[in-house]
NUTIDO-603751 format. One record per residue (C-alpha): x, y, z; residue in three letters. Coordinates in Angstrom, 1 decimal, padded with zeros to 4 digits, always signed. Example, Ala and Ser with C-alpha at 12.3 -4.5 7.8 and 13.67 -1.06 7.14 Angstrom:
# NUTIDO-603751
{u = +012.3, v = -004.5, w = +007.8, res = ALA}
{u = +013.7, v = -001.1, w = +007.1, res = SER}
This chain:
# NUTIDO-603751
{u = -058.1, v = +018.4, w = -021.3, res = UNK}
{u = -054.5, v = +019.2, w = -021.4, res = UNK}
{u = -052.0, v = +018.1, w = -023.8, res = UNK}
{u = -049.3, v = +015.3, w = -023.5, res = UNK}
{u = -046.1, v = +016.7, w = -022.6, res = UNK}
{u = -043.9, v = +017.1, w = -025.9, res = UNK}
{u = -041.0, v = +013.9, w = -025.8, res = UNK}
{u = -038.8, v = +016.5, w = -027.3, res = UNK}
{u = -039.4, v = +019.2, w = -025.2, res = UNK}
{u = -038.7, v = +017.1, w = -022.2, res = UNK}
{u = -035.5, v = +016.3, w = -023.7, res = UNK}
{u = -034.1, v = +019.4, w = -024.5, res = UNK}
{u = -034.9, v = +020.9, w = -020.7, res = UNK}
{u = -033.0, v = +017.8, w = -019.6, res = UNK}
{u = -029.9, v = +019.0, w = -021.7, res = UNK}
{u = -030.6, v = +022.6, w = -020.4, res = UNK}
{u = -031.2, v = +021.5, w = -016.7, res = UNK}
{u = -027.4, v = +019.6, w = -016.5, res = UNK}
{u = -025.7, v = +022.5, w = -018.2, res = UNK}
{u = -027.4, v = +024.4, w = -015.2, res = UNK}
{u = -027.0, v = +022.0, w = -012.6, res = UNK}
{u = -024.0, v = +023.5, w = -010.2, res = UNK}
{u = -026.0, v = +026.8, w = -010.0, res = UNK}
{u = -029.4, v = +025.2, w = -009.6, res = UNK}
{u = -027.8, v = +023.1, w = -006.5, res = UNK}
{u = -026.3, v = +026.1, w = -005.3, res = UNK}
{u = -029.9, v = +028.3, w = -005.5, res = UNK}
{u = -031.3, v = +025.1, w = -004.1, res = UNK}
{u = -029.2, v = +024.8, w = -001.1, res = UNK}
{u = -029.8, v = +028.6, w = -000.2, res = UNK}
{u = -033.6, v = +028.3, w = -000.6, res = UNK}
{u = -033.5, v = +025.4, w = +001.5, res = UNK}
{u = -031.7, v = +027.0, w = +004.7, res = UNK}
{u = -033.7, v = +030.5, w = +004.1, res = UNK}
{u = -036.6, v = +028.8, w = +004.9, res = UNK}
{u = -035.7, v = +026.1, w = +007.3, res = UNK}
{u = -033.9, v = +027.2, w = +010.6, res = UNK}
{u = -033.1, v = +023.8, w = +011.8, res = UNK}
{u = -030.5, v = +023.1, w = +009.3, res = UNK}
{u = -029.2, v = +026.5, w = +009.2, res = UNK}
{u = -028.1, v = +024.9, w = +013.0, res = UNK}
{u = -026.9, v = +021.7, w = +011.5, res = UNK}
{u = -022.7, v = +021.6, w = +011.9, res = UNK}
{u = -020.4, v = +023.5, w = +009.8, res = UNK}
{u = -019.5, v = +019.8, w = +008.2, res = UNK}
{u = -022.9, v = +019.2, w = +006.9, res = UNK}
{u = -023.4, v = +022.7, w = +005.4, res = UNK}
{u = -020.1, v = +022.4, w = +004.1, res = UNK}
{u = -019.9, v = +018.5, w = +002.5, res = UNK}
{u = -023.7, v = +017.0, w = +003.1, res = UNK}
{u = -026.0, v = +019.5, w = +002.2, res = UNK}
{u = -024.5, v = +020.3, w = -001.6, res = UNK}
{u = -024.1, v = +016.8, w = -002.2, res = UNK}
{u = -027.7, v = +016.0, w = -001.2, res = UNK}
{u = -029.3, v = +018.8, w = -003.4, res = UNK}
{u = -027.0, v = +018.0, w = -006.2, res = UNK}
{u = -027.9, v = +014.2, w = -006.1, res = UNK}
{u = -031.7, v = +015.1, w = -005.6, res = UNK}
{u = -031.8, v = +017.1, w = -008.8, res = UNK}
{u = -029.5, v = +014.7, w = -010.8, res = UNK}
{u = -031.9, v = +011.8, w = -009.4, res = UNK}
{u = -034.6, v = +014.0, w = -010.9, res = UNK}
{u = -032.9, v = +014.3, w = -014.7, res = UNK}
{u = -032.4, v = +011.0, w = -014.8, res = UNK}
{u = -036.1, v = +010.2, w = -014.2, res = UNK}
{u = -037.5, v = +012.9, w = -016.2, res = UNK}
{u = -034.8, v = +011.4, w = -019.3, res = UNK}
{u = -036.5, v = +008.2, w = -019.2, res = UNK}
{u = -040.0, v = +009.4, w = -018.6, res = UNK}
{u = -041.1, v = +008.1, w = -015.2, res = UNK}
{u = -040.9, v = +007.8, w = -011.1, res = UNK}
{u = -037.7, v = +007.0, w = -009.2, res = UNK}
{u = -037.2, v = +003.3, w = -008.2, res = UNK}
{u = -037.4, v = +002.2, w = -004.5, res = UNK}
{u = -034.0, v = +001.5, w = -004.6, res = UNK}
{u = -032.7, v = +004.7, w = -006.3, res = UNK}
{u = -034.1, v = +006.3, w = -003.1, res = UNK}
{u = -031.6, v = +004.6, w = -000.6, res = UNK}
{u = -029.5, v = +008.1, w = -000.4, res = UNK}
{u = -032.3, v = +009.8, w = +000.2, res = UNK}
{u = -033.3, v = +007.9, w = +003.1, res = UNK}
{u = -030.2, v = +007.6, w = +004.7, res = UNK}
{u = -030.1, v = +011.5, w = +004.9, res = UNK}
{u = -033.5, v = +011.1, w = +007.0, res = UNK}
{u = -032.3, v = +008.5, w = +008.9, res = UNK}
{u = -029.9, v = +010.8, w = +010.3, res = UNK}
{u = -031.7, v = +014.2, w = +010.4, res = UNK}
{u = -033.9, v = +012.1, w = +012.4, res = UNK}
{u = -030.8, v = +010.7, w = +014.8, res = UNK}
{u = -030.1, v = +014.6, w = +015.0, res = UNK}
{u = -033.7, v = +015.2, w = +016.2, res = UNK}
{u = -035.0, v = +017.2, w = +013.4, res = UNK}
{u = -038.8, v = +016.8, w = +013.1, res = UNK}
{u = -040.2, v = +014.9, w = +010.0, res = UNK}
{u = -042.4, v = +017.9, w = +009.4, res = UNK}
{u = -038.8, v = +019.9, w = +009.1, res = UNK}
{u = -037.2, v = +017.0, w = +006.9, res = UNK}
{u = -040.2, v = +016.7, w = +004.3, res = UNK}
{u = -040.7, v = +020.6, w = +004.3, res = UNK}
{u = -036.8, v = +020.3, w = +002.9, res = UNK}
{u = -038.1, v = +018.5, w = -000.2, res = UNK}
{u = -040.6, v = +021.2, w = -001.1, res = UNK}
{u = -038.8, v = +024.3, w = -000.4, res = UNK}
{u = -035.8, v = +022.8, w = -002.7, res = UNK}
{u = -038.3, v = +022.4, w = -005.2, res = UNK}
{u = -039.6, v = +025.6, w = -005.0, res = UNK}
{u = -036.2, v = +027.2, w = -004.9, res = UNK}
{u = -035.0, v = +024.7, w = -008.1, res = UNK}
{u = -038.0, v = +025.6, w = -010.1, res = UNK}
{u = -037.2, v = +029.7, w = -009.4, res = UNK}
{u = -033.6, v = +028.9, w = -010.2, res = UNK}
{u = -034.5, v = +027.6, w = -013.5, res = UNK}
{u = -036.8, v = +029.5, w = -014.5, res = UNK}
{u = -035.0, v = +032.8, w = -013.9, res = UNK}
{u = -032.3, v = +031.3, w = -016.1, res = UNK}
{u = -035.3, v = +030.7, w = -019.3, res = UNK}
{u = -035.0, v = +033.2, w = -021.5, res = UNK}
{u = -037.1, v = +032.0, w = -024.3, res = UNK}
{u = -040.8, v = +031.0, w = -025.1, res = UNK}
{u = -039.6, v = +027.3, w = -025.7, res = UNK}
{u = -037.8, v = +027.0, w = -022.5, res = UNK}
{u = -040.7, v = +028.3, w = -020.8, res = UNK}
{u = -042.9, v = +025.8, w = -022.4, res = UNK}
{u = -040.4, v = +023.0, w = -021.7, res = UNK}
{u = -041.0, v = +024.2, w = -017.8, res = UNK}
{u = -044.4, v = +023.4, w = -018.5, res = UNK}
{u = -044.4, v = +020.0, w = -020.0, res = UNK}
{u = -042.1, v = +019.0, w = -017.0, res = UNK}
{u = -044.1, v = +020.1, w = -014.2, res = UNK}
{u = -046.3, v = +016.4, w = -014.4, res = UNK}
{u = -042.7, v = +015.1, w = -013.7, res = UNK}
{u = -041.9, v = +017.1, w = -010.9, res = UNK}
{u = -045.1, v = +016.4, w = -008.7, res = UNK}
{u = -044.7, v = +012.7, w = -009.5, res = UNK}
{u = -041.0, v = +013.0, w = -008.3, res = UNK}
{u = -042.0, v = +014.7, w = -005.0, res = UNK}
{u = -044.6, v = +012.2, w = -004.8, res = UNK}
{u = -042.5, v = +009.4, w = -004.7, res = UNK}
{u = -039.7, v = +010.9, w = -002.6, res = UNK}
{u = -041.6, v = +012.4, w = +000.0, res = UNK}
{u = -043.6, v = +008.8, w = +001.7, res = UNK}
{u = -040.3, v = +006.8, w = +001.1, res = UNK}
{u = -038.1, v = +009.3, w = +003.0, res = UNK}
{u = -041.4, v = +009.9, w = +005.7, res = UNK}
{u = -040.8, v = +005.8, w = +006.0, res = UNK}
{u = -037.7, v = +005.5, w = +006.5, res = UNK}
{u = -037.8, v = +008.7, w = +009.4, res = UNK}
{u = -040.5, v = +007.0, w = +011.3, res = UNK}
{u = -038.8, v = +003.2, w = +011.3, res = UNK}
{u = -035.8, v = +004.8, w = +012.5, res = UNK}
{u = -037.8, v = +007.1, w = +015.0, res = UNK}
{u = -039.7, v = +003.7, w = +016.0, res = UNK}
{u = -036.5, v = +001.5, w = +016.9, res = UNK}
{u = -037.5, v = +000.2, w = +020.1, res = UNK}
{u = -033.4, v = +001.4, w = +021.2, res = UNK}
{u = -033.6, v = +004.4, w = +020.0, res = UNK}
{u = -032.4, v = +006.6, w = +023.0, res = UNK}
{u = -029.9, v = +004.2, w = +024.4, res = UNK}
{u = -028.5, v = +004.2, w = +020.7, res = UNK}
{u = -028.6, v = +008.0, w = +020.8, res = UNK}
{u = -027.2, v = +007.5, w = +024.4, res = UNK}
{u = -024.1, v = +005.4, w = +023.3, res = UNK}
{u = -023.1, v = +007.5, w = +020.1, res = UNK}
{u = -023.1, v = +010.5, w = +022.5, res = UNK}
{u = -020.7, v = +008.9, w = +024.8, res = UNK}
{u = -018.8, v = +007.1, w = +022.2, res = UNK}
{u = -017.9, v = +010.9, w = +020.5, res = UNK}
{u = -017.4, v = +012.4, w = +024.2, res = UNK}
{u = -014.6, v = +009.8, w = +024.7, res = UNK}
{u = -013.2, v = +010.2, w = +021.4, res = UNK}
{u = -013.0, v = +013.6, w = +021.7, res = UNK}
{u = -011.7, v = +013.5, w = +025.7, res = UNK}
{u = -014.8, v = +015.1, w = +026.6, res = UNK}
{u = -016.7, v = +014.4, w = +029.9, res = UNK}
{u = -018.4, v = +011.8, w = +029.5, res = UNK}
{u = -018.9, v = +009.8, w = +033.0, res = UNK}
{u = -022.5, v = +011.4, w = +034.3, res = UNK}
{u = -024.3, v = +011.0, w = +030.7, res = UNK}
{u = -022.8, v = +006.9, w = +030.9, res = UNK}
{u = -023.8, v = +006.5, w = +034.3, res = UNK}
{u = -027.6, v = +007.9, w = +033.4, res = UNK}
{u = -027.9, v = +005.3, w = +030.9, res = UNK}
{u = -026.0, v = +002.4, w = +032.9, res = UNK}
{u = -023.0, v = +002.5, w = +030.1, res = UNK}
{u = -019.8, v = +000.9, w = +032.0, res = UNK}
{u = -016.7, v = +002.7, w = +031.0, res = UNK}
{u = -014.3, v = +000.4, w = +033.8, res = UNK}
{u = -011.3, v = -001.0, w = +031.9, res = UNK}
{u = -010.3, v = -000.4, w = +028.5, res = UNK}
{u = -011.4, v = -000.3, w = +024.8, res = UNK}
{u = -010.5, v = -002.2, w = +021.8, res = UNK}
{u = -011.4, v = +000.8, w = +019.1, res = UNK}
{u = -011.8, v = -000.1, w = +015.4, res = UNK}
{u = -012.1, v = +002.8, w = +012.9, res = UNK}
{u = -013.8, v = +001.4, w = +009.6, res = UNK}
{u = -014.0, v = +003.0, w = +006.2, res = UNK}
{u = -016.3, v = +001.4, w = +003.3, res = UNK}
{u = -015.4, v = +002.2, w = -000.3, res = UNK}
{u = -018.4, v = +003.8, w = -002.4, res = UNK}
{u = -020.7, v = +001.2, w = -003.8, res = UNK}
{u = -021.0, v = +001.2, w = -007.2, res = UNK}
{u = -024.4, v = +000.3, w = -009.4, res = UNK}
{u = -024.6, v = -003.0, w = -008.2, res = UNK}
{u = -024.2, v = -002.2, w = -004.8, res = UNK}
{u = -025.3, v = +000.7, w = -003.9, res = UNK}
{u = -028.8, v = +000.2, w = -003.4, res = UNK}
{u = -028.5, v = -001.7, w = -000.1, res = UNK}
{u = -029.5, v = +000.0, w = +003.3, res = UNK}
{u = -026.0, v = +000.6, w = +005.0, res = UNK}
{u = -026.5, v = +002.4, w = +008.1, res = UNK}
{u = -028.9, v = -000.9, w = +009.5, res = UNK}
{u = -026.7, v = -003.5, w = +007.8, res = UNK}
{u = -023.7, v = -001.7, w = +010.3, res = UNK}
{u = -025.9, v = -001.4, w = +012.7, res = UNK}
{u = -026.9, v = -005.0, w = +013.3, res = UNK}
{u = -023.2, v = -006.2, w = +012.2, res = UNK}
{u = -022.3, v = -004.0, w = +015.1, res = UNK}
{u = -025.2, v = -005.3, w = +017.8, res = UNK}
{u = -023.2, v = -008.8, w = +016.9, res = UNK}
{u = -020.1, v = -007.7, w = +018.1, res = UNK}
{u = -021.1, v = -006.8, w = +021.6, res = UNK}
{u = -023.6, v = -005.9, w = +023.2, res = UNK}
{u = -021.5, v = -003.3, w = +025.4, res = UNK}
{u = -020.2, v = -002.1, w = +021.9, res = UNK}
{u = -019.9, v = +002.4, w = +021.5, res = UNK}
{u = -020.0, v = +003.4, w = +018.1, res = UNK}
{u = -020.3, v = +006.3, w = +015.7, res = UNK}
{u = -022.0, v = +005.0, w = +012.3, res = UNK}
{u = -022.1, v = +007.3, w = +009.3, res = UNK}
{u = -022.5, v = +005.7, w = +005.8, res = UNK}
{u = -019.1, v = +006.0, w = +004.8, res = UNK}
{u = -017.8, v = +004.4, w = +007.9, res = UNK}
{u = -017.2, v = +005.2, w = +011.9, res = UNK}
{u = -015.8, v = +004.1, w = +015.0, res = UNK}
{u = -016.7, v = +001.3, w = +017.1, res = UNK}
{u = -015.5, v = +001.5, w = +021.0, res = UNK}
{u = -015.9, v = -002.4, w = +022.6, res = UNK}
{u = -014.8, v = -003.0, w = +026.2, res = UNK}
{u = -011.9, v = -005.2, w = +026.5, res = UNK}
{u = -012.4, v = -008.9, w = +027.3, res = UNK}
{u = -013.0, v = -011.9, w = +025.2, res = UNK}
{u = -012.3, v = -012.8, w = +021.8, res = UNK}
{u = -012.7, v = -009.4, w = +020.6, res = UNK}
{u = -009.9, v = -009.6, w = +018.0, res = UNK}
{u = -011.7, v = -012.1, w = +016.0, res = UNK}
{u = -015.0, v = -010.4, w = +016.3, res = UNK}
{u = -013.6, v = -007.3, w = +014.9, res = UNK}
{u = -012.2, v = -009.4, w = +011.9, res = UNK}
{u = -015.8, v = -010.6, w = +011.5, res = UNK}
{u = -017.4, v = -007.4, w = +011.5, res = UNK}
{u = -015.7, v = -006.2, w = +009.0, res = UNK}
{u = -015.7, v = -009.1, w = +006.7, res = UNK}
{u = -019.8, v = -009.1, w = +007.0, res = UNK}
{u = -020.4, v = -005.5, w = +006.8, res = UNK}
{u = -018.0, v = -005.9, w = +003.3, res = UNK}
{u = -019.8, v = -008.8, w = +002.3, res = UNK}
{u = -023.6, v = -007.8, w = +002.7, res = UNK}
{u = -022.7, v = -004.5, w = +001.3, res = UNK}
{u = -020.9, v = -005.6, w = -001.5, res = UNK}
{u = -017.9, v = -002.9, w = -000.9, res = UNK}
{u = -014.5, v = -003.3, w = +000.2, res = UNK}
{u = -014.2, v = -002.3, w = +003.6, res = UNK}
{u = -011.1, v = -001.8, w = +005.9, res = UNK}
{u = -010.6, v = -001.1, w = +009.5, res = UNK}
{u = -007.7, v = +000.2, w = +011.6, res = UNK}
{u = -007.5, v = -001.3, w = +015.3, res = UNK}
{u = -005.9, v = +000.0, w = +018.4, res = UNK}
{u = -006.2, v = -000.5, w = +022.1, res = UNK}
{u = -006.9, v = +002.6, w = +024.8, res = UNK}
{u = -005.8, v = +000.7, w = +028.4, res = UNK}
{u = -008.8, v = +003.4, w = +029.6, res = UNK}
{u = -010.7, v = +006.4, w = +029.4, res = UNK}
{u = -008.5, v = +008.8, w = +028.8, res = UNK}
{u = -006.7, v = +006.6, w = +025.9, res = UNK}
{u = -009.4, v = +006.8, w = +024.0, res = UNK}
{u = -008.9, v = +009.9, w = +021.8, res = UNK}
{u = -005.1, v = +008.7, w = +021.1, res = UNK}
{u = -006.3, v = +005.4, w = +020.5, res = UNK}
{u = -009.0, v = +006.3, w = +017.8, res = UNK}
{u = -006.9, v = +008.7, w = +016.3, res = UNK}
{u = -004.6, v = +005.9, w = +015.7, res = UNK}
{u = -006.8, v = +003.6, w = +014.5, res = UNK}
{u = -008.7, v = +006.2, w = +012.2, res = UNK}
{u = -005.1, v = +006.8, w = +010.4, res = UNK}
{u = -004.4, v = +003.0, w = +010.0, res = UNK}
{u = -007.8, v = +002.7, w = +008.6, res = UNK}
{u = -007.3, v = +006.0, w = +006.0, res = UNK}
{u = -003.9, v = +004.6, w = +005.0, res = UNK}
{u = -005.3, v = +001.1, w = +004.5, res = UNK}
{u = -008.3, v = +002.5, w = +002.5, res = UNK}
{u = -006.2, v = +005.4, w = -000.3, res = UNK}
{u = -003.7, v = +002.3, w = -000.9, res = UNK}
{u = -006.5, v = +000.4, w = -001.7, res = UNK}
{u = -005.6, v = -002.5, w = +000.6, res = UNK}
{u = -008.8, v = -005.4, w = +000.7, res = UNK}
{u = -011.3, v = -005.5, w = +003.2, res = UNK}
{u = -009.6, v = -006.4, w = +006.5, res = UNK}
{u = -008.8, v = -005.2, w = +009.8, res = UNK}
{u = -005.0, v = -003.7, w = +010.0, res = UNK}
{u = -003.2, v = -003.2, w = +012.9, res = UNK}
{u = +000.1, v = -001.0, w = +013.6, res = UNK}
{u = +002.5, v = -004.0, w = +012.9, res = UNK}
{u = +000.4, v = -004.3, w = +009.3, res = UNK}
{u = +001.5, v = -000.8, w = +008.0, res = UNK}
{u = +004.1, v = +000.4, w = +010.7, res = UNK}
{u = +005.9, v = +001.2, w = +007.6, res = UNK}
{u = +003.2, v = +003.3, w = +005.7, res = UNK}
{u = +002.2, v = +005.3, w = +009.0, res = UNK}
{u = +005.3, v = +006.9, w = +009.4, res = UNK}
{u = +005.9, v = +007.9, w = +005.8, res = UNK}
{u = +002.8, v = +009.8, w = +005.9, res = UNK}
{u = +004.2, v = +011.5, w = +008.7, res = UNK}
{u = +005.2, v = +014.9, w = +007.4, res = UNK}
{u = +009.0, v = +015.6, w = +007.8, res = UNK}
{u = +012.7, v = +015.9, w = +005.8, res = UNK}
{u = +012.7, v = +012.1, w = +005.6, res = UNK}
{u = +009.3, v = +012.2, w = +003.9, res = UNK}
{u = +009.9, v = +015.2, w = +002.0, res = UNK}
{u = +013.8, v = +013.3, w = +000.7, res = UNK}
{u = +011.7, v = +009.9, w = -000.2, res = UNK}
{u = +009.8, v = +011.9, w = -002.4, res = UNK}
{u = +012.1, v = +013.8, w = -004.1, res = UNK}
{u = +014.4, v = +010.7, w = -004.7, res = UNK}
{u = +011.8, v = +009.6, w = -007.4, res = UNK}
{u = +011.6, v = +013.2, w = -008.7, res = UNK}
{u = +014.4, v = +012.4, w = -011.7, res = UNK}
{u = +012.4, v = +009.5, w = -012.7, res = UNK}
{u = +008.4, v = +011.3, w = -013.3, res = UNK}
{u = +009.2, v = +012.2, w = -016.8, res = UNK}
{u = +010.5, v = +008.4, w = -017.7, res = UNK}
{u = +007.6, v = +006.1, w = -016.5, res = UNK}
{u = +009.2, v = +003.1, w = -017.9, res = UNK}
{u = +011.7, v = +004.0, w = -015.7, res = UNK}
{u = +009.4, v = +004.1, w = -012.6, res = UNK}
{u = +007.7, v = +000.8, w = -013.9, res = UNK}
{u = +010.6, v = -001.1, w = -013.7, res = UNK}
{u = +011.3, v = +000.0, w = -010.0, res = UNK}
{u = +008.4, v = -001.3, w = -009.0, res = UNK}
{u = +008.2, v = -004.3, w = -010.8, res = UNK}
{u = +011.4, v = -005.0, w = -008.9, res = UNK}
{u = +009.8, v = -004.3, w = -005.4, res = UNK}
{u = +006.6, v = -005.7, w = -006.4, res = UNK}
{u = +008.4, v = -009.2, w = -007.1, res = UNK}
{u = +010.5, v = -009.2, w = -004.0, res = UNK}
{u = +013.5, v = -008.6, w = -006.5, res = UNK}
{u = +012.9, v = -011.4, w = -008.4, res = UNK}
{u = +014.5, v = -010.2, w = -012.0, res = UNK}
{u = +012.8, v = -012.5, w = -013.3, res = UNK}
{u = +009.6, v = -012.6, w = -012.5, res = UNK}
{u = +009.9, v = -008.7, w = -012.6, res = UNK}
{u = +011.1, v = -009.4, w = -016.6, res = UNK}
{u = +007.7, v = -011.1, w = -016.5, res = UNK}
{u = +006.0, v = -008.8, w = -015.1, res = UNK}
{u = +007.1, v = -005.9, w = -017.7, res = UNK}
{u = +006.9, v = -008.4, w = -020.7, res = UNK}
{u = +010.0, v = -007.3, w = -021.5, res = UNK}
{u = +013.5, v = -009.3, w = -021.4, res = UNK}
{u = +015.4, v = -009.7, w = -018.5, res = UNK}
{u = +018.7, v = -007.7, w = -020.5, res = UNK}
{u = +015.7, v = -004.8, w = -020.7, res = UNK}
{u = +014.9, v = -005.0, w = -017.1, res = UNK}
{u = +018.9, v = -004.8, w = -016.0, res = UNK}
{u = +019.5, v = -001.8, w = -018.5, res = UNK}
{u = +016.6, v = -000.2, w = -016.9, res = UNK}
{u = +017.4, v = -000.4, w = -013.1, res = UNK}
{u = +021.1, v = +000.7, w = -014.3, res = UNK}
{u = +019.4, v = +003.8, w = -016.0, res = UNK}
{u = +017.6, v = +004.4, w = -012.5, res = UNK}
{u = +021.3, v = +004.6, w = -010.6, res = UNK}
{u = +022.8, v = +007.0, w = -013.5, res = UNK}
{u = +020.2, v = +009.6, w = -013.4, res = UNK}
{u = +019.3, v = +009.4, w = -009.3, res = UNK}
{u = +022.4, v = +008.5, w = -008.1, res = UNK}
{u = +021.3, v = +005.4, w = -006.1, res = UNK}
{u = +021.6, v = +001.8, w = -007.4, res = UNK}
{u = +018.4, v = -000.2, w = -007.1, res = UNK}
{u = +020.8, v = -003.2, w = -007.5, res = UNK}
{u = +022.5, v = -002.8, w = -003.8, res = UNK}
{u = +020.0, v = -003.8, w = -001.2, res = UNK}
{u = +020.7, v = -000.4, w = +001.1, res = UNK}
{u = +019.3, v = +001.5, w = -002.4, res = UNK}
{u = +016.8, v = -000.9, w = -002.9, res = UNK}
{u = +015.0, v = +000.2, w = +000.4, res = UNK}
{u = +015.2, v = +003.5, w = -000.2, res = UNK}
{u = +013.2, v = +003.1, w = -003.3, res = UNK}
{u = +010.9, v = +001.1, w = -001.5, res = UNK}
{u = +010.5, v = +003.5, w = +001.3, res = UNK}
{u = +009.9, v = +006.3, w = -001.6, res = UNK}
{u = +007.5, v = +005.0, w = -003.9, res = UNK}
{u = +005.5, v = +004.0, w = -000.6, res = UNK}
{u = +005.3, v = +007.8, w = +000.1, res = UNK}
{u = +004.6, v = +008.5, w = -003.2, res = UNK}
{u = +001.4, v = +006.1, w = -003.4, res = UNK}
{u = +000.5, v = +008.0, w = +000.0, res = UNK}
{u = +000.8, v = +011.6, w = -001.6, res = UNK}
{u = -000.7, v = +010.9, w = -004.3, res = UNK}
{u = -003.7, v = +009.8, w = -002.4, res = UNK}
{u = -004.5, v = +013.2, w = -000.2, res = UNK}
């Protein structure tokens, strides 16, 4: 018979095992793509963003179930499963994506134990090893699920079909003999929408993204292209109808059954070979809209016209920011600048704003003309501080 695992043991190699964690992800990662060839051929953006996140997640998944003594939740799984949703879009084999799991343990447990330099971290190895089988246990049939419903979608290669031509036309590649195979019309021109979804938090972030896009999207139009990551994409719909509003509606649903702001940019490409302009358009509307922390809508050009060209990089930008530079080390200063915008220039309301008197507010915007040599009070001026603190809210996004 062998002994219950020690309560305190377990605790102290979940102290050790954080402390450790960068370099345990890091040996983790390189087990996992000595071993398995298919994602050693995965794209330079996986390797580079996907792959550390996912083994740093899996093992910080895995400290907080050994802390508390038990199995990860169903819903604690969701990232988990959205990676084998989309090995499996990439064609990687389930055998290949559950193979991942075990290596990375393998390669973890090494890690760590090469780091144990004492009888009592050795034993706490031990007294975890229950912890890690249950762990792989749980994680290995829910991610095998989730791989075979996707792999089972009765649309599955015309899906595969219409993300493949979606990227060709974003990135003005050819495109016409692999949408002609599959019967995809690309006469006329595209309405393209670029979406991005904030992270969800606790409460939210245990619903399954990718299909609640997915279906939002299969709403929209049936002729609808798009690229679906869980972070966001692009959606390409063939001009025609009342597209506009449907767009406005996709993004308000996706928001609201995933519980996370979401905002979209819009543009239209007159045809094929608009496309790439057009998305790259829309794809900047939608980062602008999403680092100023706008709410979940769709926003055109004419929405932040404004906003787009100060992120431009140039001498205009590079002035704008500069005029606020005499005012960083007096934030009461900068405060009372944009109390003033924010209130359309209402003193008063600005006053309000500040909770401070209206006498306070005028000495302050005075003190702005005397050390940047530009009166907030003349309306000229007053745009110019606009214009800047605008690029500032930019920069200090990127």
């Amino acid at each position: 018979m062998t002994a219950r695992p020690d309560p305190a043991a377990l605790d102290d190699l979940s102290d050790y095992l954080r402390a450790l964690l960068p370099d345990v992800a890091r040996d983790t990662l390189a087990g996992v793509l000595g071993e398995v060839p298919d994602y050693r051929e995965l794209p330079a953006e996986t390797h580079g963003r996907d792959l550390p996140s996912a083994a740093e997640a899996n093992l910080r998944l895995f400290l907080r179930t050994l802390a508390e003594r038990r199995a990860p939740h169903p819903e604690e799984l969701t990232g988990l499963v959205d990676i084998a949703v989309r090995r499996a879009r990439a064609g990687i084999s389930l055998d290949t994506v559950l193979s991942v799991y075990h290596h990375g343990a393998l390669a973890a447990w090494n890690s760590v134990a090469a780091a144990a330099t004492t009888p009592e971290q050795r034993e706490q190895l031990l007294a975890a090893v229950p912890y890690v089988l249950r762990y792989l246990g749980a994680v290995t049939p829910g991610v095998a699920g989730a791989y075979l419903r996707e792999r089972q979608d009765l649309h599955w290669e015309q899906r595969e079909a219409e993300r493949a031509v979606a990227e060709a036309l974003v990135h003005g590649k050819p495109v016409h003999l692999l949408a002609e195979r599959f019967g995809i019309s690309l006469g006329g021109g595209f309405d393209v929408l670029a979406y991005r979804m904030a992270e969800p938090d606790s409460a939210g972030g245990h619903r399954p993204v990718l299909r609640i896009v997915q279906s939002e999207i299969d709403a929209v139009s049936g002729r609808a292209l798009s690229t679906v990551e869980r972070g966001g994409g692009l959606l390409l719909v063939p001009n025609g109808g009342e597209i506009g509003s449907a767009l406005d509606t996709f993004v308000s649903r996706v928001a609201h059954a995933t519980g996370v702001r979401t905002v979209a940019g819009f543009a239209a490409a007159a045809g094929v070979d608009d496309v790439p302009a057009a998305a790259e358009e829309a794809s900047e509307i939608a980062r602008l809209a999403y680092q100023l922390r706008r709410p979940t809508a769709v926003y055109r050009m004419a929405d932040l016209a404004l906003q787009y060209q100060l992120a431009r990089p140039g001498p205009a930008r590079t002035w704008l920011l500069s005029l606020l530079d005499p005012l960083r080390d007096q934030p009461h200063l900068l405060e009372a600048l944009r109390a003033l915008i924010d209130n359309d220039y209402n003193r008063q309301q600005a006053a309000a704003a500040l909770v401070v008197h209206r006498n306070t507010l005028n000495y302050r915007l005075n003190r702005i003309g005397t050390v940047t040599g530009y009166d907030p009070n003349r309306p000229d001026h007053a745009q110019l501080f606009a214009a800047a603190l605008t690029a500032g809210d930019i920069d200090a996004t990127e």
